[in-house]
C-alpha positions as CSV (number, residue, x, y, z in Angstrom):
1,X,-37.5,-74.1,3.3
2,X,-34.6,-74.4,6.2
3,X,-32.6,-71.1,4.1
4,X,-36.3,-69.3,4.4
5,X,-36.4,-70.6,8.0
6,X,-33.0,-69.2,9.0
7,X,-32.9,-65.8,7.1
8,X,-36.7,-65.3,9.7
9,X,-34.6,-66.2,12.5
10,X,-31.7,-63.6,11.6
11,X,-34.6,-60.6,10.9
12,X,-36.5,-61.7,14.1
13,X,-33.1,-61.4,16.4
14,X,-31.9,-58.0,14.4
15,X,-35.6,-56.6,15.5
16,X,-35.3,-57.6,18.8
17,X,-32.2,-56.0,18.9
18,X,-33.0,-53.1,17.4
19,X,-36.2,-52.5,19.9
20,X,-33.0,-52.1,22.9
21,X,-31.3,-49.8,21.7
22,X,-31.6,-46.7,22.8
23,X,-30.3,-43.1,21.2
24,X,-27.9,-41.5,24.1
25,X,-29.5,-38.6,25.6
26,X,-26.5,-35.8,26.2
27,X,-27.5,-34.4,29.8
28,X,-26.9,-30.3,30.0
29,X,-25.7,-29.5,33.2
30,X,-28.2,-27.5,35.3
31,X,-25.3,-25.4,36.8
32,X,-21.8,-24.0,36.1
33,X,-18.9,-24.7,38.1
34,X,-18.2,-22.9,41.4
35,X,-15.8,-20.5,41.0
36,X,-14.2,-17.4,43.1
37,X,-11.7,-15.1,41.3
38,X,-9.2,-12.8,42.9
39,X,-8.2,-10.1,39.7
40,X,-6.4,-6.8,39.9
41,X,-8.5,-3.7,40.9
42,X,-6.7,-1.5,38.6
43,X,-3.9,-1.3,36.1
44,X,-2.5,0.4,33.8
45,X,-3.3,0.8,29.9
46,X,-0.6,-1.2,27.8
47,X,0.2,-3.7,30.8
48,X,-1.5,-6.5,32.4
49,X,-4.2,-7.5,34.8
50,X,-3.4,-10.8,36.5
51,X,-6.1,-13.0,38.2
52,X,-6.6,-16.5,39.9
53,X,-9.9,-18.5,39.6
54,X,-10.5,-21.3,42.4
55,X,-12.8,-24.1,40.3
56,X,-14.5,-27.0,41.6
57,X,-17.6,-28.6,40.4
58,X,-19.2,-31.4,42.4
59,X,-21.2,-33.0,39.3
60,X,-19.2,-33.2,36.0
61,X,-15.6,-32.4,35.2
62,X,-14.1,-28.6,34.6
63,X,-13.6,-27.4,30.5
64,X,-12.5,-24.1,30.5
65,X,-12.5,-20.7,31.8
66,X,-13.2,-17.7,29.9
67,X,-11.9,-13.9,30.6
68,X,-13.0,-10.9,29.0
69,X,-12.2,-7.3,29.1
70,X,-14.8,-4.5,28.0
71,X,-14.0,-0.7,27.8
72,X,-17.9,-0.6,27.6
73,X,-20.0,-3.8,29.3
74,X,-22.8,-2.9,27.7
75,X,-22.0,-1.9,24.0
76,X,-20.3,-5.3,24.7
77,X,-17.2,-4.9,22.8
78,X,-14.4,-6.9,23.6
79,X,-10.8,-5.2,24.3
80,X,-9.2,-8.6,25.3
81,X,-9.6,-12.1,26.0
82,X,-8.0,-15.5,27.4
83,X,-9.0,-18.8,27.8
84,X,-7.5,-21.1,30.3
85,X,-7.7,-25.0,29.9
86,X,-9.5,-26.6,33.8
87,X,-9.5,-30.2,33.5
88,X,-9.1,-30.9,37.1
89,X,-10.0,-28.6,40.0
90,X,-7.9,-26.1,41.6
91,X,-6.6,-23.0,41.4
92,X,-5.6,-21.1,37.8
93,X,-3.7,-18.2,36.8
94,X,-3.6,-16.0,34.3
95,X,-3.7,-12.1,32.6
96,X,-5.0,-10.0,30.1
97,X,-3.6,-7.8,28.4
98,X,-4.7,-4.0,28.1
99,X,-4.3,-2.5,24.8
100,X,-2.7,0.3,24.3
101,X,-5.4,3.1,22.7
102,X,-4.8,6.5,21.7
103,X,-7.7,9.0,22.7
104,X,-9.2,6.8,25.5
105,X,-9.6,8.7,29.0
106,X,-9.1,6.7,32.0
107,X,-11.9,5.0,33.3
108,X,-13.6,1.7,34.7
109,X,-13.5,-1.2,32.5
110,X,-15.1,-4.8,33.6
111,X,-13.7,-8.5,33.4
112,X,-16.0,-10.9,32.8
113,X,-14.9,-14.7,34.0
114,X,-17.2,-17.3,32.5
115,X,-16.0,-21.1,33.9
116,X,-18.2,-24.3,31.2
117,X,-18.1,-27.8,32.3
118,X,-18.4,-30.4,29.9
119,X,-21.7,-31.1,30.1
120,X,-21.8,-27.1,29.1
121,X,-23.0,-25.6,32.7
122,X,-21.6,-21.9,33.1
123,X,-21.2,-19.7,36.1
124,X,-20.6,-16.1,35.8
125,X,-18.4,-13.2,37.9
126,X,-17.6,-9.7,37.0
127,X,-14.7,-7.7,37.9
128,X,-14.3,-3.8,37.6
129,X,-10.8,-2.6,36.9
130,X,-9.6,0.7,37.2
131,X,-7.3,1.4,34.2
132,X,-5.4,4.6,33.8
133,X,-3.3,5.8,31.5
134,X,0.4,5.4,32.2
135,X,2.9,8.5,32.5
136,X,6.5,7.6,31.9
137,X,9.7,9.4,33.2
138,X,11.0,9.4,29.8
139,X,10.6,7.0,26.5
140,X,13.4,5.7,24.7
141,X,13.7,7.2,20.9
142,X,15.6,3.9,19.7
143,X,17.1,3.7,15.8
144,X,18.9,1.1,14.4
145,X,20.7,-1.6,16.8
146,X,22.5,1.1,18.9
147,X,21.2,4.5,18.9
148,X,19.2,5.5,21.8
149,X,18.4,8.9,23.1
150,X,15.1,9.7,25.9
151,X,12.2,11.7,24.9
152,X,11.7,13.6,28.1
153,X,8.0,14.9,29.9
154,X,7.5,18.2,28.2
155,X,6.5,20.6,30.2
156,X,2.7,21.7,30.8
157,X,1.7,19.2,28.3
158,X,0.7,15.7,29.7
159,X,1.5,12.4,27.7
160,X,4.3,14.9,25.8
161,X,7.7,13.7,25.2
162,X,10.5,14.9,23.1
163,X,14.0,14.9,22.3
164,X,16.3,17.7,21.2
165,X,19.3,17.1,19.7
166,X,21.6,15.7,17.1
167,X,20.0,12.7,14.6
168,X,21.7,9.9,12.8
169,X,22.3,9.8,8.9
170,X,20.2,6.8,8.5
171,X,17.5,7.5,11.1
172,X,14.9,5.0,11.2
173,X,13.1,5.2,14.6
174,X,11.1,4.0,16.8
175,X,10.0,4.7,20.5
176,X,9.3,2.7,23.6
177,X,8.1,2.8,26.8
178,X,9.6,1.6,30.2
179,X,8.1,-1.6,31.4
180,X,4.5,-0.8,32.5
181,X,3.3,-1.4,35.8
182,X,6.2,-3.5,36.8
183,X,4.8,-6.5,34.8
184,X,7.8,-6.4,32.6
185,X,5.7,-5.1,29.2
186,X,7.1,-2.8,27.2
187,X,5.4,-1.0,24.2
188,X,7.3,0.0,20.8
189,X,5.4,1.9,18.7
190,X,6.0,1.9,14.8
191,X,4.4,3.1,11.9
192,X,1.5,1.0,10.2
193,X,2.0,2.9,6.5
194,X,-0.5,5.8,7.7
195,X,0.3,6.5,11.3
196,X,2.2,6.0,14.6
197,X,0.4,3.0,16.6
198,X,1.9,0.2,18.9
199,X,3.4,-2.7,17.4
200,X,3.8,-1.1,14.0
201,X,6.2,-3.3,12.0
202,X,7.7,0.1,10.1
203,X,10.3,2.6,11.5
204,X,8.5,6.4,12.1
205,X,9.0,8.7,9.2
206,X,10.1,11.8,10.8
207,X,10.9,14.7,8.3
208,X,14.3,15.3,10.2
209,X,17.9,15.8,9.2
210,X,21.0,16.2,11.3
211,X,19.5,18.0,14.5
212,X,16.5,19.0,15.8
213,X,13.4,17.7,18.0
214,X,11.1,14.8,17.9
215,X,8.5,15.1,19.8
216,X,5.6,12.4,20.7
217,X,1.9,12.1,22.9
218,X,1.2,8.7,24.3
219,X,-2.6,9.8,24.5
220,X,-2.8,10.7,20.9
221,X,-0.6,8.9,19.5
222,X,0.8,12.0,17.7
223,X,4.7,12.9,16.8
224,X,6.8,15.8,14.7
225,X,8.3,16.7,12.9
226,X,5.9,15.1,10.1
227,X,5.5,16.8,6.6
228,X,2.1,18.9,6.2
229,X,0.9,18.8,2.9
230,X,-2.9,20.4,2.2
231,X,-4.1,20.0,-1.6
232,X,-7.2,22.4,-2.4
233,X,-7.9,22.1,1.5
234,X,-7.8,18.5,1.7
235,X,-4.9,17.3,4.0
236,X,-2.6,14.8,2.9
237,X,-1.8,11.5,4.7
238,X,1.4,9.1,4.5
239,X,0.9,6.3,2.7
240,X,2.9,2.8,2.7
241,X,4.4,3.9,-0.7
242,X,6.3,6.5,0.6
243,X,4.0,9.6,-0.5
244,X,1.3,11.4,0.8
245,X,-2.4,11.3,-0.1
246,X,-5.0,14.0,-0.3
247,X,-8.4,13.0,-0.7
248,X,-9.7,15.6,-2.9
249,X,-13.1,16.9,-4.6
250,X,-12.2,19.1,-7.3
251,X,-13.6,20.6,-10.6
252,X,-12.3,21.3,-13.9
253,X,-10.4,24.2,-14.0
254,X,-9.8,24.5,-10.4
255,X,-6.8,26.0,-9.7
256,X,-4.1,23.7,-7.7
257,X,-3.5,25.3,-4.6
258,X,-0.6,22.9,-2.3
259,X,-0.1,24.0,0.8
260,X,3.5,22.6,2.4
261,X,5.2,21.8,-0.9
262,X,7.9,24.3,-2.7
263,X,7.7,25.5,-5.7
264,X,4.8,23.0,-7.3
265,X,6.3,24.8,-10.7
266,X,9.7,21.8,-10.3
267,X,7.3,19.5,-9.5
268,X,6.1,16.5,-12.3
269,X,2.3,16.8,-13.2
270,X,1.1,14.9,-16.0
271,X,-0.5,16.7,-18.9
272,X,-3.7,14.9,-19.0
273,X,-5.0,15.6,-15.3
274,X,-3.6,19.0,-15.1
275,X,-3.2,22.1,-17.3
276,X,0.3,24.4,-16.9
277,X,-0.4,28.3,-17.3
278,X,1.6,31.0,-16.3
279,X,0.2,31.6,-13.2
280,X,-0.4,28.4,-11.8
281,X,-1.6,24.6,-12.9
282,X,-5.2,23.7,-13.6
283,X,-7.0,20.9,-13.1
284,X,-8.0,19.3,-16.7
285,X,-10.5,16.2,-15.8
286,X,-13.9,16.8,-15.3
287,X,-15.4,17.0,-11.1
288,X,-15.2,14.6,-8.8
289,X,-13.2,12.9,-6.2
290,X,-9.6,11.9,-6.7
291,X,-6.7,10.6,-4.6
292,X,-3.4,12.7,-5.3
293,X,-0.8,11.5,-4.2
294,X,2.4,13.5,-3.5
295,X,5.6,12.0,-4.0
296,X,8.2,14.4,-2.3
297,X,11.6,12.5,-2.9
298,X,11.2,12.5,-6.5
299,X,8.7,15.8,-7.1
300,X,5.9,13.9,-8.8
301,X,2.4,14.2,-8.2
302,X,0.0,10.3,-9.3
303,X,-3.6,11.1,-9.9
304,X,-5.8,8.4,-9.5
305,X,-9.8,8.5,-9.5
306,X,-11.9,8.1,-6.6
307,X,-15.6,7.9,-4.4
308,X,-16.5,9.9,-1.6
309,X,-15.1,7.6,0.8
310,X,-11.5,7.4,-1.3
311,X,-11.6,3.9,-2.4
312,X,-10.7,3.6,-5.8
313,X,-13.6,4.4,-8.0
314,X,-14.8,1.7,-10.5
315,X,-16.0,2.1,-13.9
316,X,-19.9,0.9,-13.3
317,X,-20.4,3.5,-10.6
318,X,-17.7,6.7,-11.2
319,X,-17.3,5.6,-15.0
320,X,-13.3,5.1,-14.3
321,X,-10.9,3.2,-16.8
322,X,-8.6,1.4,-15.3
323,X,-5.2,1.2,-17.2
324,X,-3.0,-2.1,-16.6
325,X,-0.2,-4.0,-18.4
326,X,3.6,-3.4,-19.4
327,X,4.8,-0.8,-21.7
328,X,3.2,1.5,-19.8
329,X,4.1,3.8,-16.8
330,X,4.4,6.5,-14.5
331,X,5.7,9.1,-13.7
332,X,9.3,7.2,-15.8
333,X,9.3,3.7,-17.3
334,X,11.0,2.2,-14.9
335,X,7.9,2.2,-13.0
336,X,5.9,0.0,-15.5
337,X,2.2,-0.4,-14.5
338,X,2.6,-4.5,-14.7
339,X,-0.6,-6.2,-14.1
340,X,-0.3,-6.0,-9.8
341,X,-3.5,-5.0,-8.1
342,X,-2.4,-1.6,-6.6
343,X,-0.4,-0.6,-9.4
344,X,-3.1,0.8,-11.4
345,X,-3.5,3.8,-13.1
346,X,-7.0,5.8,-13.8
347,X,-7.2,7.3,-17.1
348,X,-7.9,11.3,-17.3
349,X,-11.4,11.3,-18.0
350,X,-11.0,15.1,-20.0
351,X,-14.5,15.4,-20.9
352,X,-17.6,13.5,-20.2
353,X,-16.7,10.0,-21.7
354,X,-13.8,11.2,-23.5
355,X,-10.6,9.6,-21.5
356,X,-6.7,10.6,-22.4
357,X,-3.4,9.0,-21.5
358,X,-0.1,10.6,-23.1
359,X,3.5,10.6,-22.5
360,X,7.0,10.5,-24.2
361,X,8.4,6.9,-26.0
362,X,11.3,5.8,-24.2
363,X,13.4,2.7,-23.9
364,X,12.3,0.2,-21.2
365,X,15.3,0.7,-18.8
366,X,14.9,4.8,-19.1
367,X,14.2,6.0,-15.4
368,X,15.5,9.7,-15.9
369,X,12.7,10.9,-18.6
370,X,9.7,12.0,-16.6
371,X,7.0,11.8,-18.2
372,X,8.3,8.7,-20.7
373,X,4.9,6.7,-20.3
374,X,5.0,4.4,-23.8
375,X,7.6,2.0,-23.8
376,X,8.7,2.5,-27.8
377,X,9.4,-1.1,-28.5
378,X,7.1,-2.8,-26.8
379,X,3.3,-2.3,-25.3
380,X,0.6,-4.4,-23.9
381,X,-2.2,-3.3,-22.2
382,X,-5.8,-3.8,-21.1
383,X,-9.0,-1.9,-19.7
384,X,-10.4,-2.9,-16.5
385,X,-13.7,-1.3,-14.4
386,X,-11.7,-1.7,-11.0
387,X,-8.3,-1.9,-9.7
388,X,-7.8,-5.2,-11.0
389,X,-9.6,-8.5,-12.5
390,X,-13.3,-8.4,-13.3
391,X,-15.3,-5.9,-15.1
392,X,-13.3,-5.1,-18.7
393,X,-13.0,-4.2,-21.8
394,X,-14.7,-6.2,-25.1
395,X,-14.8,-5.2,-28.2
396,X,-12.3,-2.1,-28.8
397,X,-12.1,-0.4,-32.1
398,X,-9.2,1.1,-33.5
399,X,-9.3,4.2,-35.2
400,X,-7.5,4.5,-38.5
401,X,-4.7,6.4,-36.8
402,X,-4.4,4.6,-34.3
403,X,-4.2,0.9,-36.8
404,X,-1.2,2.6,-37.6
405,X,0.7,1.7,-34.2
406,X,-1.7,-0.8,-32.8
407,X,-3.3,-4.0,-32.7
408,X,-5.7,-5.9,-30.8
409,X,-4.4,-8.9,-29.9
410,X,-6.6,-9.6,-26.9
411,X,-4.6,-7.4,-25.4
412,X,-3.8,-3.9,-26.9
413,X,-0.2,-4.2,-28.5
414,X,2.0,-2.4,-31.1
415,X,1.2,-3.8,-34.3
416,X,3.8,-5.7,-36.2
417,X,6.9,-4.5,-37.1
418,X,5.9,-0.8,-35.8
419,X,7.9,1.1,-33.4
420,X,7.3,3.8,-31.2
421,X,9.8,7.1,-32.2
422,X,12.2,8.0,-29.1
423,X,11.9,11.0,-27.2
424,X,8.1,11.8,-29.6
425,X,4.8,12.1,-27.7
426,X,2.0,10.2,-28.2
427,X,-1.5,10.7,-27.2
428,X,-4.3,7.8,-26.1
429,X,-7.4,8.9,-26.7
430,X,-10.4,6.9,-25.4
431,X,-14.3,7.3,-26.4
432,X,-17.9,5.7,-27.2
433,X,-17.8,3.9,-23.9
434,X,-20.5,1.4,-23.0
435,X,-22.3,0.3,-20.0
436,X,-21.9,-2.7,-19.0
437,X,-22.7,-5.5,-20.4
438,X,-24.3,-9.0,-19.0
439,X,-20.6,-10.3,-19.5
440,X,-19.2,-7.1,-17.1
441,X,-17.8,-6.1,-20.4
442,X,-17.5,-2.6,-21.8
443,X,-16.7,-1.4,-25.6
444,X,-14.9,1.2,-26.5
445,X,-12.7,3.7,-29.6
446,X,-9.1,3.8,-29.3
447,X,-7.2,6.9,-30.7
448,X,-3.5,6.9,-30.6
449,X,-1.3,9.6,-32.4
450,X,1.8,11.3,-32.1
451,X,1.5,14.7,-30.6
């Protein structure tokens, strides 16, 4: 009875105290600190606007203060932004920094200041800042740790510099501004793998030897001398690898018409995308969009399939086979295919659902033999429905010709104790394709024979 007693007691005085206590309300402030800013009326592009805030706030303590900078208030993008800690009132300094954009015309941009309390009370001020775009008595054309030369104002042409005159062996440049606006900010502007834009990590690829003139706009962002390659109309772009991509929608039998390139007839095109006559070379797969890209160093031109947009096209929408594993390469074997995402290659599709990959058997360290695209001791391979892992191949059936050199062994191999002949072709034939399945899986007939 006193155990019943006592365990009452103990539920009566944990309701009791239960009954006073009460959930903590958070109170929102009804009003944002008071603030007044003092911020640059205008600057220049690729330097700095500076500003000070005064902050007090007579109820709760400062959080922080916010600054924004809009080329266009209201499409409301944002060009640049800080954030200053205010924990106790006073005055605070700080800047923003003004990209550096090609194409933009001068103009008014705003800064928007937005000072929060901690009870989350805001307060509001814009700024309008004139920003123009800077012109330079000269930029410096800079290569390697000491070579320096000045790209001079061309005449009649604003933002136009260039440089005339003699250029290092190993020229890998860059070029940068003065310090803008007195502010002490410099630009460099590098190469991003496609194009000239500040802060790119990669030297400029100028197509210059010896002597000659590099030339540069700061509006556009544009510099020469730059190789001009057009494929069937379509220009072509640098890309990261070192070539040049044309994004191109061709047909079967078009001929190939390459503007900027000599003598296409010295150049490497593989047999399956492309058809040699006397009087030119044909495109052999059937229409669509393709990436080419141009290899100039070496003289060898990479096919791959593509959509409208250039991406690289997939097997569920374009009906692309994807080619990935070792023992296979292009344009020589020391360029095996591997199983890297980016590495791919697209397999000729020659006729609707019939797909073709061929090339010389050569030994794995052979980088001389263009066209040697079977590694003759060793392959192993796999289908894929994009440029890399997902949608692939499932059941594949070897044709009698081609049980004579290969296996499946999950992945497609040479079967065992076969070997490739040196120096023979060989010809991949690829047909009675699927859709896809549930799985993302696709069947398919291998045919392999020597040519």
């Amino acid at each position: 009875m006193n155990r019943i007693f006592k365990a009452i007691m103990v539920l009566g005085t944990l309701a009791a105290l239960s009954s006073c206590y009460k959930e903590p309300v958070f109170e929102f402030a009804q009003k944002g600190p008071d603030m007044t800013i003092d911020c640059d009326e205008s600057a220049l592009m690729g330097g700095k606007i500076d500003f000070t805030a005064d902050l007090s706030d007579a109820e709760y303590p400062l959080s922080v203060l916010n600054a924004k900078l809009y080329w266009d208030l209201e499409m409301g993008l944002v060009a640049s932004e800080t954030q200053l800690r205010t924990a106790t009132e006073g005055t605070y300094a700080g800047s923003l920094s003004i990209p550096f954009v090609k194409d933009l015309s001068n103009g008014i941009a705003a800064v928007v200041f937005n000072a929060v309390n901690t009870h989350l009370g805001e307060s509001f001020d814009t700024v309008y800042v004139a920003i123009n775009r800077p012109q330079f008595e000269s930029l410096t054309l800079a290569s390697g740790d000491s070579w320096r030369r000045s790209l001079t104002p061309v005449e009649g042409k604003t933002h136009e510099y260039s440089y005339t005159g003699t250029i290092p062996a190993d020229f890998k440049p860059f070029i940068i501004t003065p310090a803008i606006d007195g502010k002490g900010t410099e630009v460099t502007f590098g190469w991003n793998g496609t194009e000239i834009v500040p802060n790119g990590l990669e030297p400029i690829p100028f197509d210059i030897m010896g002597s000659g003139t590099v030339s540069f706009n700061t509006r556009t962002f544009e510099g020469s001398p730059f190789i001009k390659i057009i494929v069937n109309g379509s220009p072509a772009m640098p890309i990261p690898s070192g070539a040049f991509r044309a994004h191109v929608n061709i047909t079967k039998g078009s001929k190939l018409e390459v503007e900027g390139v000599e003598d296409m007839s010295q150049w490497y095109v593989d047999p399956d995308h492309f058809r040699v006559e006397t009087d030119g070379i044909y495109f052999n797969a059937v229409d669509g969009y393709y990436n080419f890209d141009m290899n100039t160093e070496h003289k060898f031109v990479t096919v791959r399939r593509a959509d409208a947009e250039g991406n690289t096209a997939t097997y569920a929408d374009e009906g692309a086979i994807i080619l990935m594993g070792w023992g296979v390469a292009h344009p020589v074997m020391t360029s095996q295919v591997g199983w890297e995402n980016g590495l791919y290659l697209t397999l000729a599709e020659v006729e609707d659902g019939v797909y073709q990959f061929s090339g010389k058997a050569v030994e794995e360290t052979d980088g001389t033999t263009v066209g040697g695209v079977w590694r003759y001791d060793y392959l192993s391979f796999k289908f894929f429905g994009q440029a890399g892992w997902g949608a692939e191949y499932g059941t594949v059936t070897l044709t009698d010709e081609a049980k004579k050199y290969l296996q499946n062994a999950g992945n497609i191999e040479l079967a065992a104790g076969v070997q490739l002949e040196l120096g023979a072709e060989y010809v991949m034939t690829v047909t009675e394709c699927t859709p896809l399945d549930a799985n993302t899986k696709f069947n398919c007939t291998i045919d392999f024979r020597k040519k």
